[in-house]
Steps between C-alpha positions, in 0.01 A plus 500: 500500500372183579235373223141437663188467392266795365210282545230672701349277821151390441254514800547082523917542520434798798176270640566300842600168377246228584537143683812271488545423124555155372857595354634827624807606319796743600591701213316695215760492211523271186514171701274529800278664198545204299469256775198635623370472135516166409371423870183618443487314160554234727183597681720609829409842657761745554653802661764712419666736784783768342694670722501786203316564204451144229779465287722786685854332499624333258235374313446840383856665371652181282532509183220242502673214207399135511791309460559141465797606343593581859514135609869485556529622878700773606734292697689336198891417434651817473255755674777492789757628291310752336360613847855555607613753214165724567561485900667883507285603197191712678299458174581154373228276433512336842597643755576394901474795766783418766383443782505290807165315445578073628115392313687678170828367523295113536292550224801617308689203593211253405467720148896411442479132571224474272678690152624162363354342174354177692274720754469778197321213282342311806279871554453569152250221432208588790563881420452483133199282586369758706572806251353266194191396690437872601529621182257338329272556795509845462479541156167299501402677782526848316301324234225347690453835730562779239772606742635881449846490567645547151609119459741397206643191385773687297802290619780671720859553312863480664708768383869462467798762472768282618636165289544362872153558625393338183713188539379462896119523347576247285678244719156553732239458259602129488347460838208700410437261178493219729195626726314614110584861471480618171745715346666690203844634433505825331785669338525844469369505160192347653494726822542827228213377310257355769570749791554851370546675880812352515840615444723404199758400832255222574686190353166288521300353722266179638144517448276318725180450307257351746561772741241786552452807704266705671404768719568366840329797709156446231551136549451511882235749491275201250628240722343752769213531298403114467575420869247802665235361181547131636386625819822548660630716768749776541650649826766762391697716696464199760865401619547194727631536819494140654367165450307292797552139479359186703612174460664526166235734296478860469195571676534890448683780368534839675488783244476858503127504397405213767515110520471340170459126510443204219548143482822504291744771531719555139810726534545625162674837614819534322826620619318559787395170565806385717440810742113333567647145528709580800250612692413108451807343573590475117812590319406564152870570311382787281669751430352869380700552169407873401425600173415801281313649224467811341144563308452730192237603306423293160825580255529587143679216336465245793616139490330235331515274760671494872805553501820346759782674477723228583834649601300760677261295633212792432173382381344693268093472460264693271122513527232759367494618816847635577842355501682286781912481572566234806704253637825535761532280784622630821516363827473755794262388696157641554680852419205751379722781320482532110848452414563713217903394370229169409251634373669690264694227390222396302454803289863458451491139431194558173664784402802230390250302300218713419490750160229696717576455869157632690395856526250666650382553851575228751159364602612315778845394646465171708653229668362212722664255709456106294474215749846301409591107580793395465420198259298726285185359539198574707376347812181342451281319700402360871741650764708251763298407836205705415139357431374780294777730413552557097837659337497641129828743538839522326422543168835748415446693224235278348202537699288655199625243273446201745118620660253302330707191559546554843146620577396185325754255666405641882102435419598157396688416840262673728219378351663126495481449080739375295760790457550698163859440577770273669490686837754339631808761401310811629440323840646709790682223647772550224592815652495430856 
């Protein structure tokens, strides 16, 4: 099924929403969540409308890491290759549903032109200063608010079964140096002696030290928490169905619980961001890339720390609270089926690395569509030939990692103060 929130509505989320807000934003998951958070720190009052329930796509199902290991992005030299040899494998890694689909086949194209080391590098620097700004956000955010979503700062280790993989890891983490990611080597001597879940197979690994984790679904619920404290406002189960505009500004937005109005708009929807942007003559290249996770009850002899499985490309997290496999990519659209042949590729995948591969009842099997660019890196900021009109979409796989950056970035430009961050890569001009 698809993960949602178990959050019960308060009266205020069912209430009639009042007058137009001062920033009303599309989208209740990490980002709109985190945007509308450091707006009101900003003194700005906001709304949120959610076609759903907060935090019910995929903010809620990932395996909730934060990565600035993951600053390399995912179109790099070689990812064409390796895309090629998975293309009739059902449960690779990454996987491309055939099908006649023209927006698909030119975000493809734009994803190929762009997996050379001179573009890899040129992205790598605003991403990693994204994911490193973020992360120390949210870690002193968890601090200052006593936040309950099982944070750690226990690193994030690479695991290795092929000499290969190893070698490719290697040859990248030269890039990753450059931008300050930390990282150690470890043999298998090490692994054996600092990660006891894994197998004696596991020919070592590549820890990640000033990575962390967390539980993504408590995360958003906090993040929930601070907004509705602040004063803000929640709409859920309020879907958009058009936008009225005069003279350059959104003057209105038809939804189904009635006209909802503010001064600034901010789309911060997700993979479904692009669908809302053509209703305003904008072509937002984003792809949904669909991915999975299976949750399990807390284990016996869990990992230490999270856990990628590299040649699998399964991510293994453990909190006190259960027990998370995820990953896959898969591009098929806005398809809503649970494709089993992938989700069971990730039980298969830990059971090649794992001593103890998860038992136990399946608490929840998940997937949710990630909103994907083809540069691998969001789209933040003003949009073209609009007057009030705010994007924070694309953030891939990363939106958990990158929230408090972006939330913080997007109060900076609509509030006209100096920005947290270059914002010139993000800018949606880039794309267009």
């Amino acid at each position: 099924m698809n993960g949602a929130s178990a959050t019960v509505p308060s009266a205020s989320t069912r209430s009639a929403p009042g007058p137009s807000a001062d920033v009303l934003i599309i989208g209740g998951g990490v980002i709109g969540l985190a945007c509308a958070l450091e707006l009101q720190r900003a003194g700005r009052q906001v709304r949120i409308v959610e076609q759903h329930r907060i935090g019910s796509g995929a903010s809620h199902g990932n395996c909730g890491t934060l990565t600035p290991s993951h600053a390399e992005p995912l179109a790099a030299p070689g990812t064409i290759a390796k895309a090629l040899r998975w293309m009739r494998k059902p449960d690779a890694p990454l996987y491309v549903a055939p099908r006649l689909d023209p927006a698909l086949w030119r975000w493809l194209w734009n994803f190929a032109r762009r997996c050379n080391a001179r573009d890899c590098a040129g992205a790598t620097v605003p991403k990693s200063a994204l994911l490193e700004t973020s992360r120390r956000m949210i870690e002193a955010l968890v601090r200052d608010h006593a936040l309950d979503c099982e944070f750690e700062a226990s690193g994030l280790l690479y695991a290795w079964l092929d000499p290969r993989q190893r070698e490719a890891d290697l040859h990248d983490l030269q890039l990753l140096r450059q931008v300050g990611v930390e990282a150690e080597v470890w043999d298998g001597a090490r692994i054996a002696a600092e990660e006891p879940s894994l197998r004696a197979e596991v020919i070592g690994g590549l820890l990640f030290p000033n990575d962390a984790s967390l539980r993504p679904d408590r995360y958003v619920a906090e993040l929930e928490r601070l907004v509705r404290a602040s004063g803000g406002e929640i709409v859920e189960d309020c879907a958009v169905l058009g936008f009225q505009r005069e003279r350059g500004r959104i003057v209105g937005i038809d939804t189904t619980q009635g006209r909802q109005r503010g001064r600034e708009v901010l789309l911060a929807a997700g993979a479904w961001s692009p669908r809302l942007a053509r209703q305003l003559d904008l072509r937002l290249p984003i792809q949904p890339g669909k991915g999975y996770s299976i949750t399990f009850d807390a284990q016996r002899a869990p990992p230490r720390r999270p856990l990628v499985l590299r040649e699998r490309s399964v991510c293994v997290t453990a909190w006190g609270s259960g027990y998370r496999l995820g990953s896959t990519m898969e591009f098929s659209g806005y398809d809503a089926s649970l494709n089993r042949t992938r989700l069971e590729a990730l039980v298969r995948g830990a059971g090649e690395y794992l001593r103890e591969p998860p038992t136990g009842a399946r608490r929840e099997e998940w997937y949710g569509w990630r909103p994907m660019t083809f540069d691998d890196l969001p789209i933040l900021g003003r949009a073209p030939r609009s007057d009030n009109l705010w994007l924070a979409t694309g953030h891939g796989m990363m939106g958990v990692s990158m929230s408090l950056a972006t939330g913080h970035l997007l109060a900076d430009l609509i509030c006209g103060r100096e920005p947290v961050l270059n914002p010139a890569p993000y800018a949606c001009e880039r794309v267009l």
